[in-house]
N, C-alpha and C positions, 0 to 999 in steps of 0.2 A: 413240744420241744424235743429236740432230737438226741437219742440216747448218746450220749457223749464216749462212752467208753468202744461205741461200734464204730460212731465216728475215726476215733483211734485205732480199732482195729483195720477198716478201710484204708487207711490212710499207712500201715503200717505193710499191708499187703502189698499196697502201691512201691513200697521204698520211699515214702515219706519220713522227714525228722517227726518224732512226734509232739504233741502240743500239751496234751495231757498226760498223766498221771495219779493213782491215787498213792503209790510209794515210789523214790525214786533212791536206786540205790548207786550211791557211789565207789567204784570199782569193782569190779568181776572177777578177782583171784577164788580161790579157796572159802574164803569167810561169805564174803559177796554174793558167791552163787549158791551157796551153802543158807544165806538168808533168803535168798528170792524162792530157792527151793519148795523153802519150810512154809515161808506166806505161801505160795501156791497152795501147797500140800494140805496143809489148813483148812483153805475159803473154795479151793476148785479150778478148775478152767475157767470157768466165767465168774467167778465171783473178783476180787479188786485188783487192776490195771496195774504189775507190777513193771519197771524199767529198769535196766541194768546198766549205767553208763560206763567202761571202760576204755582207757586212751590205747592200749598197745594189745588189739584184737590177736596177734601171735604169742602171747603170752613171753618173750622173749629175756624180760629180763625180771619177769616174777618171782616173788619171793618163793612163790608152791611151786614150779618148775625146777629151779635150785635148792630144793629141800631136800635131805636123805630122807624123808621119810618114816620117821623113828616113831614108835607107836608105844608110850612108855608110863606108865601110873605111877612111878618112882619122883613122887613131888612131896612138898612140906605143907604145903596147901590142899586141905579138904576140896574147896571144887576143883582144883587142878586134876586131881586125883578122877574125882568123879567126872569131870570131862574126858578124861583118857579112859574111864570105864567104857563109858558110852560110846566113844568113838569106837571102838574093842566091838562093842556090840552090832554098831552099824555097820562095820565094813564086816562082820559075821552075817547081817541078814539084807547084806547088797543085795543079791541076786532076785533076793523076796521081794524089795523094794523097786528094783530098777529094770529087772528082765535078766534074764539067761545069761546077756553077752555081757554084763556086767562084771567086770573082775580088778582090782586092783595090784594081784598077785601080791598080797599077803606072806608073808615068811616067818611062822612063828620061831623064832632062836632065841625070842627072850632080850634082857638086857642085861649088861650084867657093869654096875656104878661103883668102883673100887674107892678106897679112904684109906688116908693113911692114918699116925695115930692120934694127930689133931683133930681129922675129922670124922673121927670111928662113931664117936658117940651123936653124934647127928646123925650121919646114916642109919643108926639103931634106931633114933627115936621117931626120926622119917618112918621108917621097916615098922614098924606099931602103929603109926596112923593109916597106912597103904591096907596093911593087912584086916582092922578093924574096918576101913569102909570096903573091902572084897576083894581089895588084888592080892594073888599069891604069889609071895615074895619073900624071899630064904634068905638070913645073914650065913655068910660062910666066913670059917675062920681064916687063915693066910695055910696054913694045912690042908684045910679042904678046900681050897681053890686051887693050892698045887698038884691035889688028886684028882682034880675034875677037871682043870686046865693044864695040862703037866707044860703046855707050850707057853705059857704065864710068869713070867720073873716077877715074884710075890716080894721079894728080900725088902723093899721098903710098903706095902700094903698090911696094912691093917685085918681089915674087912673088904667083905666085898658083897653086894645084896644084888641076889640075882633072881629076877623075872622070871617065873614058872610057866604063867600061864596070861593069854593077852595082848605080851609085851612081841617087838619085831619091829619088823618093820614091812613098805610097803610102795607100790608106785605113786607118789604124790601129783605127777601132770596126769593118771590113769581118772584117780579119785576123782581132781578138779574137772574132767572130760565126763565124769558121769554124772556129778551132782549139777554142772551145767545144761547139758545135755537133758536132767530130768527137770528143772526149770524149766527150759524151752521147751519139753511136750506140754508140759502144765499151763504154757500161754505168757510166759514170760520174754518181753523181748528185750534184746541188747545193743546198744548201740557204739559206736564208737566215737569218743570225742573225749572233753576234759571238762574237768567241773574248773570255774576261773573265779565264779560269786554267785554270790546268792541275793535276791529281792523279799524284800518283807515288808509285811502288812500290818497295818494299825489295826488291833483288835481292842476294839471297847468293851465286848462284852466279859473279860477274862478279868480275875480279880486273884492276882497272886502275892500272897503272905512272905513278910517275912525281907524283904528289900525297901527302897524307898518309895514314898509314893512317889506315880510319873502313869503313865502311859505302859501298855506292853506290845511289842511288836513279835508278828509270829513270820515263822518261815514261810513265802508263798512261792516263791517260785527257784529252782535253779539254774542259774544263766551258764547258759553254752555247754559247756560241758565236759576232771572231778580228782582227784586221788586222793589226798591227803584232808580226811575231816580234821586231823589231826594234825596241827601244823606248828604248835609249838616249843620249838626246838627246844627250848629248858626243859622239855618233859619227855617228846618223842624224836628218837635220833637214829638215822640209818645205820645201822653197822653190819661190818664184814662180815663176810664166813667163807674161806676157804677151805675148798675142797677137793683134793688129788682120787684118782682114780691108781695103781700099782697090781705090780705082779711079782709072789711070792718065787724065787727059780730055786729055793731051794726047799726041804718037805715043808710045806705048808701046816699053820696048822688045821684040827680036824675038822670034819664037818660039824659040826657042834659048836663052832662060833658063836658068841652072842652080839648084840649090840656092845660094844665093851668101851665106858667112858673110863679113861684114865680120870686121877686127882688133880691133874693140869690139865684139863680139859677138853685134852685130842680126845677124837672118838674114831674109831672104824668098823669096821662089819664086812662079812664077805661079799662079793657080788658073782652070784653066779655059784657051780658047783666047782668049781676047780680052782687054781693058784690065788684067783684076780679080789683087791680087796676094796675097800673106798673107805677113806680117813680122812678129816679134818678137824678143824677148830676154827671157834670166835672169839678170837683175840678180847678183851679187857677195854685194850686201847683200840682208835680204828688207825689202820697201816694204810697204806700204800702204794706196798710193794710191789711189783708183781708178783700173781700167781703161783711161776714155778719158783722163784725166789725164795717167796715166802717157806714154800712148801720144802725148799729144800735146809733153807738157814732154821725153822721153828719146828715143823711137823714130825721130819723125819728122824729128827736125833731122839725124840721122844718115843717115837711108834721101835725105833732099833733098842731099846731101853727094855720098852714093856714085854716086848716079844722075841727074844733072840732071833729065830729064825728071818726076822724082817731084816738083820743087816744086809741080805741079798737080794732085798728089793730091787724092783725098775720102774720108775716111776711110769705111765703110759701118758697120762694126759692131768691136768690140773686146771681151776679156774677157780675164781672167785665174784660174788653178788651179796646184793644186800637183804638185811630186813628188818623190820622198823624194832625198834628197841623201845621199852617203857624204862626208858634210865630212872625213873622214883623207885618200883619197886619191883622188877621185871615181870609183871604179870600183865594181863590185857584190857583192857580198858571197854567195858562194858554198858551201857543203860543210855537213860534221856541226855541230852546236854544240861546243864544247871538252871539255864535262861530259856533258850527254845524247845518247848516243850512235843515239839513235836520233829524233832535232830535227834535222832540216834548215833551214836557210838559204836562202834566194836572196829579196833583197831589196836597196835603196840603188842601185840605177843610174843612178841621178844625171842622167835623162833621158834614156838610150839604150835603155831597157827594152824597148819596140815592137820596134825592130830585133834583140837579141840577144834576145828571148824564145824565137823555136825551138829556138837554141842550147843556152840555157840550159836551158830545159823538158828538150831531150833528156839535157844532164850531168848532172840532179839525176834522172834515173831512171836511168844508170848508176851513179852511186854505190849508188840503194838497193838498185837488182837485180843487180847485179855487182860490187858495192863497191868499187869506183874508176874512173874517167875512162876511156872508150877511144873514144875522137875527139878531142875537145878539152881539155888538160889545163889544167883553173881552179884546179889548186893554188893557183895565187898570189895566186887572190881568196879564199882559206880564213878564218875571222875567228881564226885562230892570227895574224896579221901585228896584230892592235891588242895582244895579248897582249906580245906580244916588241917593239910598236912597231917594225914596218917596211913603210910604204909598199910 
């Protein structure tokens, strides 16, 4: 009988659709190539036939393409945390992993999450779980942030917990181009088209607890070809993030910027070494509006607020995209599906995607090649917590 996966190979040389698969994955952003990576990375070149289906091969309106790039262990969530460790760690031993020309351009500045005095004592208590599992991370009082930012209007901040070491930011379309790129040395192909449905199989031999008796049907095939495993809207929901590009014209502040989230949620950070900065926010609600609109009626009264020197801004360019939101409890949705036991998940990061993508990519190929976690355990992002409703 004829080796089936050469078959596929032949067939894929040719510019053949291909027929088979032993995984098929749905979408090729960040997270996506980030799994096909890991399976490769895993079993080999020649060991299992992985596929990558994604519909918009330019990456045009992706959510890692429109990402700042924010690389930050400043969460309330033990794996959140330890996925921004590791991600820290990977884009540290890129070049080990991937070759020479591998580079994200990395910009350690840290991040720096201000609170006012509502939310002083959760950022403390956050700042005690960050720092127990190894990020280093400093409360500063509203004093010592006017000594260390003197370009910083403190007058309603509290606290402020800032990033030592780790934290920055990074090129996000760089990242997605190389953990792609090291997929496809590894034998990984990708195609382009859209997932529309999927065909399933009568399996008599499975015997699963715990629901009614009947029949169970397993995932056999994916027809045509994907985005959204994730499709339902009470759970998972597009939302905004706009994002302006500006130029400081008068003394800018210093080079020593961090990533710096205000308490209403704008964030900006420098771009480049001199005036030029990039700011936005994800709205609560989803808008609209347009772009420069937005940027001009919500962003900027805020950002002229935090920073004096920013009254003198120029806006240069603005846009805004989406990215999938897990409105239950904004974390990412991780593991088997409930029913198909052979459906994986990993999708809704609610904007942190970029950053926990290597993580991520590496736990969904220990589930499938060793059938459970052994690094980082995401039980608790499992989609069993909307079933039983628990956050």
């Amino acid at each position: 009988e004829p080796d089936v996966n050469n078959m596929e190979k032949q067939r894929a040389l040719m510019g053949l659709f291909p027929r088979h698969a032993d995984i098929v994955i749905i979408g090729g952003g960040a997270i996506g190539s980030s799994i096909a990576y890991w399976l490769k990375e895993k079993t080999s070149r020649e060991g299992i036939r992985v596929i990558v289906i994604e519909k918009d091969m330019t990456y045009s309106k992706c959510s890692t393409r429109l990402s700042m790039g924010g690389l930050s262990q400043q969460f309330s969530l033990p794996e959140n945390i330890q996925m921004s460790l590791y991600g820290a760690e990977f884009l540290r031993t890129l070049k080990k992993r991937f070759g020479h020309g591998a580079d994200v351009h990395f910009t350690p500045q840290g991040y720096l999450v201000l609170a006012d005095e509502e939310r002083a004592q959760k950022l403390i208590d956050n700042n005690m779980l960050q720092r127990e599992l190894g990020a280093v991370n400093r409360i500063l009082t509203r004093n010592q942030l006017k000594s260390r930012f003197p370009w910083l209007n403190t007058t309603d901040i509290e606290l402020g917990s800032l990033g030592l070491e780790r934290e920055g930011w990074f090129d996000p379309w760089a990242l997605l181009t190389v953990l792609r790129a090291g997929a496809v040395d590894l034998g990984t192909q990708y195609i382009n088209g859209e997932v529309v449905d999927f065909t399933f199989q009568l399996r008599e031999d499975f015997v699963v607890e715990g629901i009614e008796e009947g029949s169970y049907e397993a995932l056999q095939e994916v027809v045509q070809l994907v985005l959204n495993l994730l499709n339902w809207q009470s759970l998972q929901k597009l939302e905004n993030r706009y994002v302006c590009r500006f130029e400081c014209t008068e003394t800018p502040p210093g080079i020593n910027v961090p990533m710096t989230v205000d308490c209403s949620g704008v964030y900006f950070r420098r771009d480049g070494l001199g005036g030029s900065f990039i700011g936005g926010l994800s709205p609560l609600e989803n808008s609209e509006i347009a772009a420069d609109i937005y940027t001009h009626q919500e962003i900027l009264p805020i950002l002229e607020n935090r920073v004096p020197a920013f009254k003198s801004l120029k806006i240069k360019n603005s846009w805004h995209g989406t990215y999938e939101n897990n409105s239950f409890d904004d974390n990412g949705i991780v593991g088997p599906h409930p029913y198909y036991h052979n459906l994986y998940l990993a999708t809704g990061f609610s904007g942190h995607g970029i950053q926990q993508a290597p993580a991520v990519g590496r736990a969904v190929a220990e589930l499938i090649l060793d059938g459970d976690f052994k690094t980082i355990d995401l039980t608790r992002f499992g989609f069993d917590r909307f079933i039983v409703n628990k956050p």
